[in-house]
mmCIF file of the N, C-alpha and C atoms, coordinates in Angstrom:
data_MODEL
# 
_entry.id   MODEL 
# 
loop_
_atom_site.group_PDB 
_atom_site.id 
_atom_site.type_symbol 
_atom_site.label_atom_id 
_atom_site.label_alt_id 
_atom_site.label_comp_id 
_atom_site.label_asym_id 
_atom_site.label_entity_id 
_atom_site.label_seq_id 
_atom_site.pdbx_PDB_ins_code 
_atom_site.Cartn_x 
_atom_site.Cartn_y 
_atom_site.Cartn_z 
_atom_site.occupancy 
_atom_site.B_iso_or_equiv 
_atom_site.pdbx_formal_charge 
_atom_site.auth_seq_id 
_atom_site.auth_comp_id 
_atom_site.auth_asym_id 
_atom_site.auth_atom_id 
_atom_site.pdbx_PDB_model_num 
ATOM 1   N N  . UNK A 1 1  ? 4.176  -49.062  79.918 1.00 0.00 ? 1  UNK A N  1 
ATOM 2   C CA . UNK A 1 1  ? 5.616  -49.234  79.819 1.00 0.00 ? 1  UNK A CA 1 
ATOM 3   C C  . UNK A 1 1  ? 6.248  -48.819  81.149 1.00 0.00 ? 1  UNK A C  1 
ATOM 4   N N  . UNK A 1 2  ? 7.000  -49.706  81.696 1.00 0.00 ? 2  UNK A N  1 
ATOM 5   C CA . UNK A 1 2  ? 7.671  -49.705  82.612 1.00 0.00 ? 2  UNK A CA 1 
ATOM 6   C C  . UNK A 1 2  ? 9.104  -48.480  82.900 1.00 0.00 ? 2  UNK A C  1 
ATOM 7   N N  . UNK A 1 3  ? 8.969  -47.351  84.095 1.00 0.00 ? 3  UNK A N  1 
ATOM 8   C CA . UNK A 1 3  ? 9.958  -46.573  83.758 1.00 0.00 ? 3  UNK A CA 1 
ATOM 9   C C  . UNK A 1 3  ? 10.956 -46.680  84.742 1.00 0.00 ? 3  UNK A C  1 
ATOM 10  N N  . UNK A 1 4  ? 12.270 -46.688  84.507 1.00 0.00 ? 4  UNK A N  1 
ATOM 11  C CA . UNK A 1 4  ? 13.544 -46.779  85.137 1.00 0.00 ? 4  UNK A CA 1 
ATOM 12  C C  . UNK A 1 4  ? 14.274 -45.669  85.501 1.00 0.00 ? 4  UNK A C  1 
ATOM 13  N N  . UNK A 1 5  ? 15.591 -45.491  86.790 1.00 0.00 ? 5  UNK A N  1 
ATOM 14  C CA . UNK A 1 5  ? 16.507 -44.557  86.701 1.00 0.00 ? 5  UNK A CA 1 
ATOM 15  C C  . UNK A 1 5  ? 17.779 -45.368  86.344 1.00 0.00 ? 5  UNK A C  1 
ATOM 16  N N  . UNK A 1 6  ? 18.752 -44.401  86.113 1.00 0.00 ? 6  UNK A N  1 
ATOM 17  C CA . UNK A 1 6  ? 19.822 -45.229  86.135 1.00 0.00 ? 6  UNK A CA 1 
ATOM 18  C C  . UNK A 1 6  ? 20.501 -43.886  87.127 1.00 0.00 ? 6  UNK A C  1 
ATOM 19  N N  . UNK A 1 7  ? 21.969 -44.725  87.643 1.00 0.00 ? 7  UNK A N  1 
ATOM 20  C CA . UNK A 1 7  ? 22.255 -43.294  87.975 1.00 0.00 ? 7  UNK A CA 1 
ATOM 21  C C  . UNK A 1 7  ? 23.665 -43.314  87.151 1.00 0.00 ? 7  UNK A C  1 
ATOM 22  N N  . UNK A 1 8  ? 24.367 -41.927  87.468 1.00 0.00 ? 8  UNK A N  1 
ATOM 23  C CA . UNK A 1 8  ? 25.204 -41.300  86.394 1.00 0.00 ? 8  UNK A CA 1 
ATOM 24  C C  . UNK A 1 8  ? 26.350 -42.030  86.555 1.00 0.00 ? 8  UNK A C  1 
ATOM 25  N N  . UNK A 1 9  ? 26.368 -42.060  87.988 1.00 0.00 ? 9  UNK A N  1 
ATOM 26  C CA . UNK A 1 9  ? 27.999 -42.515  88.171 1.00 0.00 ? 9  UNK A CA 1 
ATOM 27  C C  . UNK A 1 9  ? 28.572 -44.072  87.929 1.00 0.00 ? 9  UNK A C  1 
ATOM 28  N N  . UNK A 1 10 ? 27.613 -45.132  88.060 1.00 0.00 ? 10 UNK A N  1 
ATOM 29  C CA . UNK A 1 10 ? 28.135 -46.470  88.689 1.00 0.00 ? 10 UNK A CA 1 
ATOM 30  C C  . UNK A 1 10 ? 26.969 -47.044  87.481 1.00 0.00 ? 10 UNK A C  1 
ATOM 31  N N  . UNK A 1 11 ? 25.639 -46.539  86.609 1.00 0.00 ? 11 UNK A N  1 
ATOM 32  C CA . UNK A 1 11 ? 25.579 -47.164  85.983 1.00 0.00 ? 11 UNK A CA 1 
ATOM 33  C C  . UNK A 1 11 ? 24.383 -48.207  86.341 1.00 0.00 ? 11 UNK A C  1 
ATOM 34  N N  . UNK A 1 12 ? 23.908 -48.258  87.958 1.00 0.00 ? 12 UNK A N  1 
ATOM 35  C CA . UNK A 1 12 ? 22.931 -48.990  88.772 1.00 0.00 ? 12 UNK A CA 1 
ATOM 36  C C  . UNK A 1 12 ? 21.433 -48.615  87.930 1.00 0.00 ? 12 UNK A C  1 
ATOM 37  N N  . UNK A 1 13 ? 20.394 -49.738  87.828 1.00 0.00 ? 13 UNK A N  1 
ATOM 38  C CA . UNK A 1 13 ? 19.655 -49.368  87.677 1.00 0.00 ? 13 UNK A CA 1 
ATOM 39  C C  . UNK A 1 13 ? 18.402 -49.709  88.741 1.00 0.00 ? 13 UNK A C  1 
ATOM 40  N N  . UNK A 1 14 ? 17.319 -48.644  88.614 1.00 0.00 ? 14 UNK A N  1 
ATOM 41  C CA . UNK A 1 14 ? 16.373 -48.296  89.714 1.00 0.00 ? 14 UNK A CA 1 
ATOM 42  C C  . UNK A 1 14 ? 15.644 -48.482  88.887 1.00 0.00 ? 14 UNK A C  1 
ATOM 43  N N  . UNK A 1 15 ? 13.987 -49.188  89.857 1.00 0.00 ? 15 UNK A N  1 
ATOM 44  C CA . UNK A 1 15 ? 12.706 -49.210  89.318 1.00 0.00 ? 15 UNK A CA 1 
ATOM 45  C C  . UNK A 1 15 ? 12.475 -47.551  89.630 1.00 0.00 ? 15 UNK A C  1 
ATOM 46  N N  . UNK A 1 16 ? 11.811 -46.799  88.935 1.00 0.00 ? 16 UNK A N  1 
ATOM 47  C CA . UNK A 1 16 ? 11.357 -45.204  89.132 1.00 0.00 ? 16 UNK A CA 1 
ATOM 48  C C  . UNK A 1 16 ? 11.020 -44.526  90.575 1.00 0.00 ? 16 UNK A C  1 
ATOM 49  N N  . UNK A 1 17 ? 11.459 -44.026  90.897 1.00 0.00 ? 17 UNK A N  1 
ATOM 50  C CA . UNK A 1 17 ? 10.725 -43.765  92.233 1.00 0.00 ? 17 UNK A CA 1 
ATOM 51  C C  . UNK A 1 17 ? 10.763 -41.998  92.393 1.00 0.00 ? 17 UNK A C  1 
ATOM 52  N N  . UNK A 1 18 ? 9.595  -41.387  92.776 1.00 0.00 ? 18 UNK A N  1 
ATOM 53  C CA . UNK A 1 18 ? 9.841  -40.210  92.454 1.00 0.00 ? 18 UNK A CA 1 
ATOM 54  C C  . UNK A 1 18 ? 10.759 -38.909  93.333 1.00 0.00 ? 18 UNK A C  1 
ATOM 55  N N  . UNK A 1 19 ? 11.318 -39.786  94.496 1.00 0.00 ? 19 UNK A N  1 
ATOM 56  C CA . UNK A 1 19 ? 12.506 -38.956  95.060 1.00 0.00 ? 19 UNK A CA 1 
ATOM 57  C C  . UNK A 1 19 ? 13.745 -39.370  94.930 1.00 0.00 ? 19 UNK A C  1 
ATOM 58  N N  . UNK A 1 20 ? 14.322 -40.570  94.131 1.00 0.00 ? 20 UNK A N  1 
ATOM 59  C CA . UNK A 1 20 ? 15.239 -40.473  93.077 1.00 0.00 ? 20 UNK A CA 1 
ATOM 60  C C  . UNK A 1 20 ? 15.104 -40.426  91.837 1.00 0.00 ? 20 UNK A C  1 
ATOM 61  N N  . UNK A 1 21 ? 13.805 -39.705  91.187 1.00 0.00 ? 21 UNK A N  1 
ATOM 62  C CA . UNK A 1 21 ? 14.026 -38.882  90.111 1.00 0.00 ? 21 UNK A CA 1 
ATOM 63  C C  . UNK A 1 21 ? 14.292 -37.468  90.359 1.00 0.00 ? 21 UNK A C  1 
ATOM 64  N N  . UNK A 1 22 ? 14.268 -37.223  91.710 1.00 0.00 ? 22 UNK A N  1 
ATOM 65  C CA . UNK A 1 22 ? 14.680 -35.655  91.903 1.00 0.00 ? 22 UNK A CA 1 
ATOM 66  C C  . UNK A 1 22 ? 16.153 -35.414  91.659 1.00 0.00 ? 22 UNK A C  1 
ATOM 67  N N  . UNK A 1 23 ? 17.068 -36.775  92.285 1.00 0.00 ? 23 UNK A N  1 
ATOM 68  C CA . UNK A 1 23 ? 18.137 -36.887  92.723 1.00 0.00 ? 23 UNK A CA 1 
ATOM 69  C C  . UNK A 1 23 ? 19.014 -36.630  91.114 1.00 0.00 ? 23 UNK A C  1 
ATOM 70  N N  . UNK A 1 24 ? 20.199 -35.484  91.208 1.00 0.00 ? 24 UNK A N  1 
ATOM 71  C CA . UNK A 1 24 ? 21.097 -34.860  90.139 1.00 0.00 ? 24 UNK A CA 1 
ATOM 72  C C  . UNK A 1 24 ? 21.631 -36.264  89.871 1.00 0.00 ? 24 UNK A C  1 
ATOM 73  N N  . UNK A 1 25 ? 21.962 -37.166  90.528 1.00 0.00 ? 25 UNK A N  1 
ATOM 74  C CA . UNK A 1 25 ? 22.873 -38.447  89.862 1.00 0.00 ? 25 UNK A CA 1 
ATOM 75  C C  . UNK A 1 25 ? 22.056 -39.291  89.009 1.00 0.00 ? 25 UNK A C  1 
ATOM 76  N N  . UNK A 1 26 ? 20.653 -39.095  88.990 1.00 0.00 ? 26 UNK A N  1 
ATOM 77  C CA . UNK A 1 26 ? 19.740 -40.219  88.463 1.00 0.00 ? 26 UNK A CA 1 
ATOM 78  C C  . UNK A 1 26 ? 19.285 -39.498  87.269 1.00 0.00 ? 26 UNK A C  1 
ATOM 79  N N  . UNK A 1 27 ? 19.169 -40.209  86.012 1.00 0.00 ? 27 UNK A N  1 
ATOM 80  C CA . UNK A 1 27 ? 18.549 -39.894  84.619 1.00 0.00 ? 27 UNK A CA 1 
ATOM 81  C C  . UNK A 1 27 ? 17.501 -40.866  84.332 1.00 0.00 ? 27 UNK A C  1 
ATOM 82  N N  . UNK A 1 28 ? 16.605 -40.988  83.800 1.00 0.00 ? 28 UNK A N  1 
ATOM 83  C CA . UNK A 1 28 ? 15.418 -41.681  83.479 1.00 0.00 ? 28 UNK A CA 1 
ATOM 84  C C  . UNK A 1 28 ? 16.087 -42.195  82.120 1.00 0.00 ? 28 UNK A C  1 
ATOM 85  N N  . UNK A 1 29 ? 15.813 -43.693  82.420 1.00 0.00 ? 29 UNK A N  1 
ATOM 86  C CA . UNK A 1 29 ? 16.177 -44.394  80.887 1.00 0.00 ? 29 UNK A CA 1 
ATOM 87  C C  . UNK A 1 29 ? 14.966 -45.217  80.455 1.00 0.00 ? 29 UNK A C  1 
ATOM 88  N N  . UNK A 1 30 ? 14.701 -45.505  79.643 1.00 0.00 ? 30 UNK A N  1 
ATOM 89  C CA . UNK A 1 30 ? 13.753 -46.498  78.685 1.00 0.00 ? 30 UNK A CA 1 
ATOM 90  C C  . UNK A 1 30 ? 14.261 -47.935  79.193 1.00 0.00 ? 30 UNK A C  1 
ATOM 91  N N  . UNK A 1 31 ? 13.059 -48.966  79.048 1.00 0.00 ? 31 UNK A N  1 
ATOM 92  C CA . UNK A 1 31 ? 13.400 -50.134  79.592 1.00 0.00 ? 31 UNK A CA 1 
ATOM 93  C C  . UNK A 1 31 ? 14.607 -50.832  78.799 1.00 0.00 ? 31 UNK A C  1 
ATOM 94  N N  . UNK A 1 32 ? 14.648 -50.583  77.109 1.00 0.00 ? 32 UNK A N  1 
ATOM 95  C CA . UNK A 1 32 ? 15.727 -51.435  76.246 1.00 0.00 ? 32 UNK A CA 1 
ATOM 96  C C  . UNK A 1 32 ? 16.432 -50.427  76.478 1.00 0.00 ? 32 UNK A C  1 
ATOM 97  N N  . UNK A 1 33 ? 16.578 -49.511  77.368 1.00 0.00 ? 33 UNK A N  1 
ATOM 98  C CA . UNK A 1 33 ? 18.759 -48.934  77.521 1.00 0.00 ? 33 UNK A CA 1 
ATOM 99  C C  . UNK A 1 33 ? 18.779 -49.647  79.211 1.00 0.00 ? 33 UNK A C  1 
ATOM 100 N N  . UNK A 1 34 ? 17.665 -49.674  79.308 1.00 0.00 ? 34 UNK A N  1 
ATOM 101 C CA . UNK A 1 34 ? 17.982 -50.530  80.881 1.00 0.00 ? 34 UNK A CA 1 
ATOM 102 C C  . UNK A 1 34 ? 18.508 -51.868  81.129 1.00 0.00 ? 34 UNK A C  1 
ATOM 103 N N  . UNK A 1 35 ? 17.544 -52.827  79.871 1.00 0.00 ? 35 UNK A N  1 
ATOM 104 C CA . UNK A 1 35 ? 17.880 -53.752  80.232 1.00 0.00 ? 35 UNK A CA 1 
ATOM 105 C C  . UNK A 1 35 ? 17.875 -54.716  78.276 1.00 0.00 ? 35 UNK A C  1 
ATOM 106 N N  . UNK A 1 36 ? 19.187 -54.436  77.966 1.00 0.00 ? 36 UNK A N  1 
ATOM 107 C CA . UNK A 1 36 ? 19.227 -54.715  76.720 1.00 0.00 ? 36 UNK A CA 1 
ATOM 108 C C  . UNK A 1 36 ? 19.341 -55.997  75.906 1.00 0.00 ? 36 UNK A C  1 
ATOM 109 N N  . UNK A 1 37 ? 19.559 -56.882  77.574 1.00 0.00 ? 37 UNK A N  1 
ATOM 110 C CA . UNK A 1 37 ? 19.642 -58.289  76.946 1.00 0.00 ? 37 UNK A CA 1 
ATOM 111 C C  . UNK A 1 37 ? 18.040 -58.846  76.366 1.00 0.00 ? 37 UNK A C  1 
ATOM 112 N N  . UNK A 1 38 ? 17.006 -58.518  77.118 1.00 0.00 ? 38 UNK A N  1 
ATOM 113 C CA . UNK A 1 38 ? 15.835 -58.446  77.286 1.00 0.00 ? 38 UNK A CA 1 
ATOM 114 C C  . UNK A 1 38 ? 14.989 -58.548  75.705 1.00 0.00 ? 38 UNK A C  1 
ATOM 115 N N  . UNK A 1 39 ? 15.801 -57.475  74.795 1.00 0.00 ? 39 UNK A N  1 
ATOM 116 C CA . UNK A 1 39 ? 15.438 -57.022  73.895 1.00 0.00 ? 39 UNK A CA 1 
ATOM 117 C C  . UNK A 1 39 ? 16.334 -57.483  72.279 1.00 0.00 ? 39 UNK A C  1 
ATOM 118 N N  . UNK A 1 40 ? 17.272 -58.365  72.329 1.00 0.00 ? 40 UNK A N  1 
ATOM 119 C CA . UNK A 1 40 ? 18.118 -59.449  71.694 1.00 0.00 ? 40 UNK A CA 1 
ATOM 120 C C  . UNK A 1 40 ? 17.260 -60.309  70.520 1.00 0.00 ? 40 UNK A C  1 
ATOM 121 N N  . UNK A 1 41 ? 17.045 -60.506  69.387 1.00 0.00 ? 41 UNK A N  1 
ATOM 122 C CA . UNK A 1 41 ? 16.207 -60.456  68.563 1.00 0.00 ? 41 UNK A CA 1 
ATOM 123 C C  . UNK A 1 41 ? 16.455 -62.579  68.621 1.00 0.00 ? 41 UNK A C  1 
ATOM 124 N N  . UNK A 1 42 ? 15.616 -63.198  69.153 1.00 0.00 ? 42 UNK A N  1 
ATOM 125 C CA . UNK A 1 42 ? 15.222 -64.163  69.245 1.00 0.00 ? 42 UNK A CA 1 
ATOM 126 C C  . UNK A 1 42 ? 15.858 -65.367  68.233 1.00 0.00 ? 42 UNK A C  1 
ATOM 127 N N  . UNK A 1 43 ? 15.957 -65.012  67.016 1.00 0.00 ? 43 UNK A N  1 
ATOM 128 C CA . UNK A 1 43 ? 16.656 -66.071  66.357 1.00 0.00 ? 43 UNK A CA 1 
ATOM 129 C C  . UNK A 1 43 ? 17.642 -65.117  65.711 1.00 0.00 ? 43 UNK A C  1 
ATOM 130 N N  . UNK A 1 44 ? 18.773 -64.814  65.692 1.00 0.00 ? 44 UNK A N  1 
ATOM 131 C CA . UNK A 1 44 ? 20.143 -64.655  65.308 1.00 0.00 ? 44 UNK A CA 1 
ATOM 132 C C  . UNK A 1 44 ? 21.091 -65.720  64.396 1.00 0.00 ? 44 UNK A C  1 
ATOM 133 N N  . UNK A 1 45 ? 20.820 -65.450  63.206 1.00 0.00 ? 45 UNK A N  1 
ATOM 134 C CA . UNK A 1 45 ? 21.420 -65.759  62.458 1.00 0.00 ? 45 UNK A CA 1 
ATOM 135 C C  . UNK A 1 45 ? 23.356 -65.743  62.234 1.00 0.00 ? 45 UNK A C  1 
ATOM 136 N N  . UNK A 1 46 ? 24.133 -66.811  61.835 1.00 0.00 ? 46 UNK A N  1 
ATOM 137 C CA . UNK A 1 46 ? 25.541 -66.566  61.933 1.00 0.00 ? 46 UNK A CA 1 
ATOM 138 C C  . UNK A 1 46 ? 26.460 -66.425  60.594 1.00 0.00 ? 46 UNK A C  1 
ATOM 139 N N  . UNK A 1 47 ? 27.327 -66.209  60.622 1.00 0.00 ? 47 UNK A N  1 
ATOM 140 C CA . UNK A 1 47 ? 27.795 -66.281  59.686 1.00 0.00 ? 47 UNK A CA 1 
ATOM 141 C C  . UNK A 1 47 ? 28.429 -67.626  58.787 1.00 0.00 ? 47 UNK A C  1 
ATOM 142 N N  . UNK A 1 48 ? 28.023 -67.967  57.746 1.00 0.00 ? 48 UNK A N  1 
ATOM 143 C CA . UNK A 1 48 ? 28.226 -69.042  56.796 1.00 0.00 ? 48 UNK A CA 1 
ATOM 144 C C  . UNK A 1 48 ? 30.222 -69.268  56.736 1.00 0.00 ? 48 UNK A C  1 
ATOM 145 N N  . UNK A 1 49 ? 30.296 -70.076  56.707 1.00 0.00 ? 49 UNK A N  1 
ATOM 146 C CA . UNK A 1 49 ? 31.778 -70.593  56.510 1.00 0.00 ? 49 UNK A CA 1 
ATOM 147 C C  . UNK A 1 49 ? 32.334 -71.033  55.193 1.00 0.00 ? 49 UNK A C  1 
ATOM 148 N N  . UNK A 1 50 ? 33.510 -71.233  54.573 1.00 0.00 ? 50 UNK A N  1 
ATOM 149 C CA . UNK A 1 50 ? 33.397 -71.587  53.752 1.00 0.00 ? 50 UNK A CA 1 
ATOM 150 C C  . UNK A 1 50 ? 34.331 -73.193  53.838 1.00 0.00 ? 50 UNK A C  1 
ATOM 151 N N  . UNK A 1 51 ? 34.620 -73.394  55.264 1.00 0.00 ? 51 UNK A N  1 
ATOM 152 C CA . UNK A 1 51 ? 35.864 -74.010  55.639 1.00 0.00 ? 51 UNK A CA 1 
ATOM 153 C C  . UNK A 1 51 ? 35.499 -75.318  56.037 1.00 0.00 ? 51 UNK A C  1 
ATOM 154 N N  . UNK A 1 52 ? 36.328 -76.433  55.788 1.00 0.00 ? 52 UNK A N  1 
ATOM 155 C CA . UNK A 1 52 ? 36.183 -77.512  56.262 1.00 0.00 ? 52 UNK A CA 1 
ATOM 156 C C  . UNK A 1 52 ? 36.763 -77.929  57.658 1.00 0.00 ? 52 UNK A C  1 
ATOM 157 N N  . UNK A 1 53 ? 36.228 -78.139  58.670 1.00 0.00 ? 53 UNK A N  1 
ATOM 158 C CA . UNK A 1 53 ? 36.547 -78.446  59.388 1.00 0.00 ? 53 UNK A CA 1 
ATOM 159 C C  . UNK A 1 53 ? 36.849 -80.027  59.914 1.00 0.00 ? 53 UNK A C  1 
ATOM 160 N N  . UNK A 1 54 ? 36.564 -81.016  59.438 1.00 0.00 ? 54 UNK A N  1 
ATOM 161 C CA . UNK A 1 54 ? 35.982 -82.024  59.610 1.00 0.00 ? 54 UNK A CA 1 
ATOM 162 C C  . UNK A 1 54 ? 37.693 -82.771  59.694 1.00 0.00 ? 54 UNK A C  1 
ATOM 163 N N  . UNK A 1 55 ? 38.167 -83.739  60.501 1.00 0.00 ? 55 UNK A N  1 
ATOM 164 C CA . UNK A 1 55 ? 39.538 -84.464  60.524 1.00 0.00 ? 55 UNK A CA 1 
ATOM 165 C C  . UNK A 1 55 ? 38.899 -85.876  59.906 1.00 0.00 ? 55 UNK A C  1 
ATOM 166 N N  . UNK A 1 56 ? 39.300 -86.498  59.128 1.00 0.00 ? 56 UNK A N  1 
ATOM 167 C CA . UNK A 1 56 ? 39.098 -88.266  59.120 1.00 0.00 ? 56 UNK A CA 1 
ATOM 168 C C  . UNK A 1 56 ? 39.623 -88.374  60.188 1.00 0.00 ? 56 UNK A C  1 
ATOM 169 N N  . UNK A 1 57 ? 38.982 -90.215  60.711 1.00 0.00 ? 57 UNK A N  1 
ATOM 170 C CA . UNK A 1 57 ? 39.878 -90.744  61.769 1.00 0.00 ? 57 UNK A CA 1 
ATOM 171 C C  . UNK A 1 57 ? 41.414 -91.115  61.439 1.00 0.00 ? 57 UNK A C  1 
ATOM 172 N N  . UNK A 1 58 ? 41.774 -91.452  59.909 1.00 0.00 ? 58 UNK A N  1 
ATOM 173 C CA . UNK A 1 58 ? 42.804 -92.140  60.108 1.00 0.00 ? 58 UNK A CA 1 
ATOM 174 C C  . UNK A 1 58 ? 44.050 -90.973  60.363 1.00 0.00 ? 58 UNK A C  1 
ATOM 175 N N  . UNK A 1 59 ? 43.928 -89.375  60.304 1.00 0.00 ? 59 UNK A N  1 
ATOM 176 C CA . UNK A 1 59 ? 44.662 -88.547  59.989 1.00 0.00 ? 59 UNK A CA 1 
ATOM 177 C C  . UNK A 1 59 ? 44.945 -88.100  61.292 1.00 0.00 ? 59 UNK A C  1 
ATOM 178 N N  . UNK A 1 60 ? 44.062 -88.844  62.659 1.00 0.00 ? 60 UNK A N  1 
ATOM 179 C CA . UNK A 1 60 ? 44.555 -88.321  64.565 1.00 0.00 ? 60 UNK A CA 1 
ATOM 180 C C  . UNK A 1 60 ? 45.544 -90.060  64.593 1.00 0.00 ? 60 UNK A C  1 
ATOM 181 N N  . UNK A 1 61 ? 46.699 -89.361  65.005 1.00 0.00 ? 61 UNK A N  1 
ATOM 182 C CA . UNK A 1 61 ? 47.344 -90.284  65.611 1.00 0.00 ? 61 UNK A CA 1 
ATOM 183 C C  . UNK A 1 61 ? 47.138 -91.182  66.988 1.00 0.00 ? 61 UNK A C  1 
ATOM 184 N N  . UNK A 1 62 ? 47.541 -92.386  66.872 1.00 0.00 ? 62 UNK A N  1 
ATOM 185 C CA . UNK A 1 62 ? 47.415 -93.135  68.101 1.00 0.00 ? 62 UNK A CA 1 
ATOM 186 C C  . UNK A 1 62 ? 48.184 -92.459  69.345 1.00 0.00 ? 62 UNK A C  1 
ATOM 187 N N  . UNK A 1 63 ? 47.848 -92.632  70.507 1.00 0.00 ? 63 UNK A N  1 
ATOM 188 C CA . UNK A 1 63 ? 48.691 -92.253  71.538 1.00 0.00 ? 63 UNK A CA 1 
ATOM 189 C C  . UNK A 1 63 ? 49.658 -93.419  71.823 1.00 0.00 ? 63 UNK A C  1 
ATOM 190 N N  . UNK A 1 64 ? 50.776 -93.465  72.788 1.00 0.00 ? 64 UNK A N  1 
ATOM 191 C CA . UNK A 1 64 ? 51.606 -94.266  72.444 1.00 0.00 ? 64 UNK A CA 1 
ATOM 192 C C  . UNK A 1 64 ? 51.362 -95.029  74.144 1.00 0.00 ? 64 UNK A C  1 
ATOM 193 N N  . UNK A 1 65 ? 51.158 -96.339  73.929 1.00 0.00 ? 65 UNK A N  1 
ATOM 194 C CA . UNK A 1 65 ? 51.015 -97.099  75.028 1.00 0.00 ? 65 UNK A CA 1 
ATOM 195 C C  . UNK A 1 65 ? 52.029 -96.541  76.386 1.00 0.00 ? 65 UNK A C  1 
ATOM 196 N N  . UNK A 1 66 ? 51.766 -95.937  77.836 1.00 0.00 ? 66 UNK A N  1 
ATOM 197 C CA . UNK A 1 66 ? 52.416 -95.501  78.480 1.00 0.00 ? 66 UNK A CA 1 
ATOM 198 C C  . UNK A 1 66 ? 52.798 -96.900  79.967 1.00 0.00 ? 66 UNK A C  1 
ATOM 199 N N  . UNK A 1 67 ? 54.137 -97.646  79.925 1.00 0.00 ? 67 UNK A N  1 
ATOM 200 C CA . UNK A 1 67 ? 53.807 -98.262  81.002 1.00 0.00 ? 67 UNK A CA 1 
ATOM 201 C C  . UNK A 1 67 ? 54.939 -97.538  81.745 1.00 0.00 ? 67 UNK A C  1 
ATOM 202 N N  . UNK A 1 68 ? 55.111 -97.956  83.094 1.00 0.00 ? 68 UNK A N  1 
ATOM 203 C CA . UNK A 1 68 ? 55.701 -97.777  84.119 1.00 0.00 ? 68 UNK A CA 1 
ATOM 204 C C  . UNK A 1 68 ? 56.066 -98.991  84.991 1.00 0.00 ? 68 UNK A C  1 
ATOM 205 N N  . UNK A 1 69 ? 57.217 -99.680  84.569 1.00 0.00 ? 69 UNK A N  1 
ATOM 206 C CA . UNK A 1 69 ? 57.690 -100.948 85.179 1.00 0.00 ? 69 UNK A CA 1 
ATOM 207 C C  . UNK A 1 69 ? 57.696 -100.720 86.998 1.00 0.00 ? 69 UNK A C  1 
ATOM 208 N N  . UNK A 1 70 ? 58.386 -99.695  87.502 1.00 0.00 ? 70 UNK A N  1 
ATOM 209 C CA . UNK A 1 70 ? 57.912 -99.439  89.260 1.00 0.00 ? 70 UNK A CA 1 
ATOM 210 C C  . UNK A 1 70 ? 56.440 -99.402  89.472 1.00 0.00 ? 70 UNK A C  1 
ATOM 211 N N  . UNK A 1 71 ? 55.508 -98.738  88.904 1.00 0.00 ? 71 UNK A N  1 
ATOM 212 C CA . UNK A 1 71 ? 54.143 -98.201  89.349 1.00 0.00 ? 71 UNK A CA 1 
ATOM 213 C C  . UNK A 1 71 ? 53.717 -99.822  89.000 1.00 0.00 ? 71 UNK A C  1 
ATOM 214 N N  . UNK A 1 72 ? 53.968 -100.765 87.629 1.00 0.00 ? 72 UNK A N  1 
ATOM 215 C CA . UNK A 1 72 ? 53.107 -101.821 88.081 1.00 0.00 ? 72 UNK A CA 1 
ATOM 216 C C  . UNK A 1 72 ? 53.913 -103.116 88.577 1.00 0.00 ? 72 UNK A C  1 
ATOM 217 N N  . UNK A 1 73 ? 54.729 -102.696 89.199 1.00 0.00 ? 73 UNK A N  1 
ATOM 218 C CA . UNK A 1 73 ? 55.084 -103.939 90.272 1.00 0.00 ? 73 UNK A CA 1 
ATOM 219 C C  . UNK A 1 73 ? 55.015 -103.542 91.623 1.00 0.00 ? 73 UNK A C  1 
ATOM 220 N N  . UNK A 1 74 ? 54.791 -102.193 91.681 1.00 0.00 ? 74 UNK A N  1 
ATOM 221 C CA . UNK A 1 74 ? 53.754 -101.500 93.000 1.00 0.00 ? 74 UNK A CA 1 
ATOM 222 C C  . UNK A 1 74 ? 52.490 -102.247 92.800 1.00 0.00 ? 74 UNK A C  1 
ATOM 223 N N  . UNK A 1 75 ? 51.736 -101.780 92.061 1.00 0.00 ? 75 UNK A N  1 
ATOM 224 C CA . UNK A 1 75 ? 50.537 -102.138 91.593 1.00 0.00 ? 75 UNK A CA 1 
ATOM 225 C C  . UNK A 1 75 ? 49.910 -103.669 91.973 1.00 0.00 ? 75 UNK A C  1 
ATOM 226 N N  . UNK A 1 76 ? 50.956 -104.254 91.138 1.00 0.00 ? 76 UNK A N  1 
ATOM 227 C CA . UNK A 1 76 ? 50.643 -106.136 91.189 1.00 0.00 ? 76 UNK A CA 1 
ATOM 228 C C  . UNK A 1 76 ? 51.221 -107.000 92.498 1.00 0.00 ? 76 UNK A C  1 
ATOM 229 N N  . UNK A 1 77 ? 51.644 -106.184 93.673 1.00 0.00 ? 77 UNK A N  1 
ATOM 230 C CA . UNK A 1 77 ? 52.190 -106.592 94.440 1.00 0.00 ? 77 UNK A CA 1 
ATOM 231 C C  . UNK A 1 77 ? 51.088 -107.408 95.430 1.00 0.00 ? 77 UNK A C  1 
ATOM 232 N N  . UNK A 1 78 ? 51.217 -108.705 95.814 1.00 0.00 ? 78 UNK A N  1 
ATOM 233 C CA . UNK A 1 78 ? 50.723 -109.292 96.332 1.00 0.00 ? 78 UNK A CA 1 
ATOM 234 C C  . UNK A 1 78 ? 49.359 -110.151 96.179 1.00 0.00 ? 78 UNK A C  1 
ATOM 235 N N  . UNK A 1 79 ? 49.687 -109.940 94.355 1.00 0.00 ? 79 UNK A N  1 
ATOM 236 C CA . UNK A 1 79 ? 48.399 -110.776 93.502 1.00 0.00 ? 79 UNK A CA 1 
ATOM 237 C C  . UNK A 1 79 ? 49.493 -111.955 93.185 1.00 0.00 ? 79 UNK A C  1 
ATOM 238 N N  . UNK A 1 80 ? 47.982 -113.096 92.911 1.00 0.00 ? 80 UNK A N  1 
ATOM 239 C CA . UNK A 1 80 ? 48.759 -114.418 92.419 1.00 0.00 ? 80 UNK A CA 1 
ATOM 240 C C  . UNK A 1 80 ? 49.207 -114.185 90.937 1.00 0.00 ? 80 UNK A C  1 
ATOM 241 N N  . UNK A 1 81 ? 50.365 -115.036 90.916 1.00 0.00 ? 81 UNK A N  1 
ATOM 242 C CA . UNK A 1 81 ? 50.384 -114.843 89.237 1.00 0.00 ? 81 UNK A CA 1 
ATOM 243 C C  . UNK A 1 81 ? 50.395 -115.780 88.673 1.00 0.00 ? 81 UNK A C  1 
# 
């Protein structure tokens, strides 16, 4: 098993080394307080709902056709018609 420091103030963690385990700022932690994502139990189960979420289509409204009479006679300028 792999041993770690952390130190007191900032929380950094160190692979072991034995002249910052001398050091007053450094505490020896276990690898799962070191590194806890590591140790996250593989399939995690969620919580059940009881709610429907689901919209039909006919219940989202249409958006409403947007034109702009300047932007398309900018637009169409100098096409045949």
């Amino acid at each position: 098993m792999a041993r770690y420091l952390r130190n007191k103030k900032d929380g950094f963690i160190y692979d072991w080394n034995p002249i910052l385990a001398e050091n007053v700022m450094c505490e020896e932690v276990t690898e799962e307080e070191a590194f806890p994502e590591k140790f996250i139990p593989k399939k995690q189960r969620g919580r059940k709902s009881d709610l429907d979420l689901t919209t039909p289509d006919e219940a989202i409204p249409e958006a409403p056709p947007v034109t702009n009479e300047e932007v398309n006679a900018e637009a169409s300028r100098g096409l045949p018609e």
